[in-house]
C-alpha positions in Angstrom: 0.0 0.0 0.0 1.2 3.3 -0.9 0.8 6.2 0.5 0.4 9.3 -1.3 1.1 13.1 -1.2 -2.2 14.0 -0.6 -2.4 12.0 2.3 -4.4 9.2 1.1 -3.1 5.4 0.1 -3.4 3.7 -2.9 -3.9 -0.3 -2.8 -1.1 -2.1 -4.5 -2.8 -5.7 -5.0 -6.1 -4.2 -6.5 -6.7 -5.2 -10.1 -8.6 -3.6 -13.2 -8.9 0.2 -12.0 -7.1 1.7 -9.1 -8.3 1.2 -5.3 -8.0 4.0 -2.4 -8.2 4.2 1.1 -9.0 7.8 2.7 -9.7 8.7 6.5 -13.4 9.3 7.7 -12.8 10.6 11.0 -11.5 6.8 13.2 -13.4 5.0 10.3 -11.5 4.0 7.0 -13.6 4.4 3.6 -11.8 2.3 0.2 -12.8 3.5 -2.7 -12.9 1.2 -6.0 -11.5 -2.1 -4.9 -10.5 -3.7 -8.4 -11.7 -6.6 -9.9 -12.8 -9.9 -8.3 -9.7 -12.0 -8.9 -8.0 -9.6 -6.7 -9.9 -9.6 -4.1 -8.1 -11.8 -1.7 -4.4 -9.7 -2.3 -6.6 -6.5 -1.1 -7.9 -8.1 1.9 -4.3 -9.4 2.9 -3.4 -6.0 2.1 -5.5 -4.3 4.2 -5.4 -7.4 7.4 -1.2 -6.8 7.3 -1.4 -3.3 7.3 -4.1 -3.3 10.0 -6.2 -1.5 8.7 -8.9 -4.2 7.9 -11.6 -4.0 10.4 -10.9 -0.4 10.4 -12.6 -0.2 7.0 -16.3 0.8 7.4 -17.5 1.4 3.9 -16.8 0.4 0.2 -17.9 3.5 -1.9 -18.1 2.5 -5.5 -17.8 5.1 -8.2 -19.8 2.7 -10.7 -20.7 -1.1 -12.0 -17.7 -1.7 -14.2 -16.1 -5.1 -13.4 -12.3 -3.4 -12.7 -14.3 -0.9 -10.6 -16.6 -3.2 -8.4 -16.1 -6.6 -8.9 -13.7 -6.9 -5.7 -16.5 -5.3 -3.8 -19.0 -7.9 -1.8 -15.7 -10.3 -1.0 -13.6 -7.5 0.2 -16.8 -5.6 2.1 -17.5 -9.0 3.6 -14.3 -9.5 4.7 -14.2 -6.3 6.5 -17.6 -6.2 7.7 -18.4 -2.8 5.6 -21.1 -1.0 3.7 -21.0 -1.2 0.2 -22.3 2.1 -1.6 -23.5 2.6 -4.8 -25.6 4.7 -6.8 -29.5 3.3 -7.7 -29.3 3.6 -11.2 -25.9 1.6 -11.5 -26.9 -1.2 -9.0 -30.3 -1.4 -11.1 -27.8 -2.5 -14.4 -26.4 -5.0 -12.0 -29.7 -6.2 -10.7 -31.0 -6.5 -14.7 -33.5 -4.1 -13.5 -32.2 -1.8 -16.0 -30.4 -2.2 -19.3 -27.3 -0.4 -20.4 -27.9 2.6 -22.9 -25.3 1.2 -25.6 -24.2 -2.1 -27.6 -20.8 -1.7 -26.3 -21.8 -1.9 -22.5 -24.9 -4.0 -23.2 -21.6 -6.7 -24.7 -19.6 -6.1 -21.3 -22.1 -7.1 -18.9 -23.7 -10.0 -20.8 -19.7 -11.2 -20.1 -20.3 -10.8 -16.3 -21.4 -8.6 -13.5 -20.1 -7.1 -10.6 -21.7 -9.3 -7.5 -23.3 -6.6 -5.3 -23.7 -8.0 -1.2 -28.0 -8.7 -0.6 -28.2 -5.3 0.9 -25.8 -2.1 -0.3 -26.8 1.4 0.8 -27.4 3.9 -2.2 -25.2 7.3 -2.6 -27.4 10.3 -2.4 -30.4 8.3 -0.7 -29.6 6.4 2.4 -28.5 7.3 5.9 -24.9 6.8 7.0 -22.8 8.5 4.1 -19.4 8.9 5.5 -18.3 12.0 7.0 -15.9 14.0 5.4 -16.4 12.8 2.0 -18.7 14.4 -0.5 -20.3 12.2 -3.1 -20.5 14.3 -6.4 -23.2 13.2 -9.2 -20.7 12.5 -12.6 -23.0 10.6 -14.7 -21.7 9.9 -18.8 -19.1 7.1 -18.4 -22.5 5.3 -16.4 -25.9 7.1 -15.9 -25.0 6.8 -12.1 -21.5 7.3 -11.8 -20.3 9.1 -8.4 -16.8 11.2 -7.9 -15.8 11.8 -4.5 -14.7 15.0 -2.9 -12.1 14.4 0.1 -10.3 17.0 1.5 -8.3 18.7 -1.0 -8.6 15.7 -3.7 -11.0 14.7 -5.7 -11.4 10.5 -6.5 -13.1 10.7 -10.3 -13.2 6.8 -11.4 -13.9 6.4 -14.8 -15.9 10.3 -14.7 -12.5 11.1 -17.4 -8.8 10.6 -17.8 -5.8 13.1 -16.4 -3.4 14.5 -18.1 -0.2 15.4 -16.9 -1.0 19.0 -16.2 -4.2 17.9 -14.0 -6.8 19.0 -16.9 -9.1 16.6 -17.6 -10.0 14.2 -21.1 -12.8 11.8 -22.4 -12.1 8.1 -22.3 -12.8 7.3 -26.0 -16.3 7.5 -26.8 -17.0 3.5 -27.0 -17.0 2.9 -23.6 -19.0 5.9 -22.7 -23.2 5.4 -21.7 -23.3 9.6 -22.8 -21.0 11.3 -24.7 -22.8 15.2 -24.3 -23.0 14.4 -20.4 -19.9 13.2 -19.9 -18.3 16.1 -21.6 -20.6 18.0 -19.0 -19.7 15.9 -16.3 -15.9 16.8 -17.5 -16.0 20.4 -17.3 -17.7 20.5 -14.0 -15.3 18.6 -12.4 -12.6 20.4 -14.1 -13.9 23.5 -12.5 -13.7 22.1 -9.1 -11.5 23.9 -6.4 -9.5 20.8 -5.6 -5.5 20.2 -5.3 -5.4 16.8 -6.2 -7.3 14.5 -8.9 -7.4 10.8 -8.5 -8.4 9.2 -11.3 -9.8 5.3 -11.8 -6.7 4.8 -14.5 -3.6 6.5 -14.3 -1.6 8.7 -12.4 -2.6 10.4 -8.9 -2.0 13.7 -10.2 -2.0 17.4 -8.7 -3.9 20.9 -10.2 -1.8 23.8 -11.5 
């Protein structure tokens, strides 16, 4: 686990997209655990650092598989809430389908397993403190960023670049191109130090 300028850690044995762990007051809150077939490295992870049963919640910035699939085992395992927004969890749950061909492909290949019961970002009780969960739909219709401290934890919401301005993913994988450019330069024009993104570099704002 390494930990990083901004004063949060970044998992090392996560898989797929990359995993964070930030302070919550004495709770610990990981954000994006990685796919499912590293889900056993990130709980040794956390267990030798000791930070385990410290962590209280599993905040999920969306349904992809490199994103969330780590999430029930790793939740369980720590005896945590899993959150997640409505409209993403309904894609899981089949309740809804995904908007294009491309994503409708991914998850006929497999699904992110959710635990019975997750709470949902913007609707149930118990968000943790210190962190504020910012609507960044495009890349999914539900996808969250999360504002902690003085950084800012965007998943798949774009790419960085070197200079901390923000780009599109290319527009295959995206549910909403016009939103997502939206979502882009609204987070763009957030008052933040540092950007955290689901792919790449942890990266700081000129």
């Amino acid at each position: 686990m390494q930990r990083l300028s901004n004063g949060a850690f970044q998992l090392s044995k996560s898989r797929g997209a990359n995993g964070y762990v930030v302070a919550a007051g004495e709770q610990l809150v990981l954000i994006d655990p990685g796919m499912a077939s590293g889900s056993a490295g990130v709980v040794n992870e956390l267990r030798e650092a000791g930070l385990l049963t410290a962590v209280r919640h599993v905040l999920l910035t969306h349904y992809d598989l490199d994103h969330a699939g780590a999430a029930k085992a790793v939740a369980a395992a720590a005896g945590a809430t899993v959150w997640i927004s409505r409209l993403d969890a309904q894609v899981l749950s089949g309740q809804l389908k995904p908007r294009t061909f491309f994503r409708r492909l991914s998850t006929a290949f497999g699904k992110p397993q959710l635990p019975e019961s997750v709470s949902y970002i913007g609707e149930s009780d118990g968000f943790p403190m210190g962190i504020t969960a910012v609507a960044a739909p495009g890349h999914t219709a539900g996808h969250y960023a999360f504002h902690w401290e003085d950084s800012l934890f965007i998943g798949d919401a774009a790419l960085v670049r070197q200079d901390g301005s923000l780009k599109q993913f290319p527009g295959f994988i995206i549910t909403d191109k016009p939103t997502a450019l939206q979502t882009t330069a609204a987070l763009e024009a957030m008052d933040v130090g540092w950007v955290c993104p689901g792919h790449g570099k942890v990266t700081r704002k000129p």
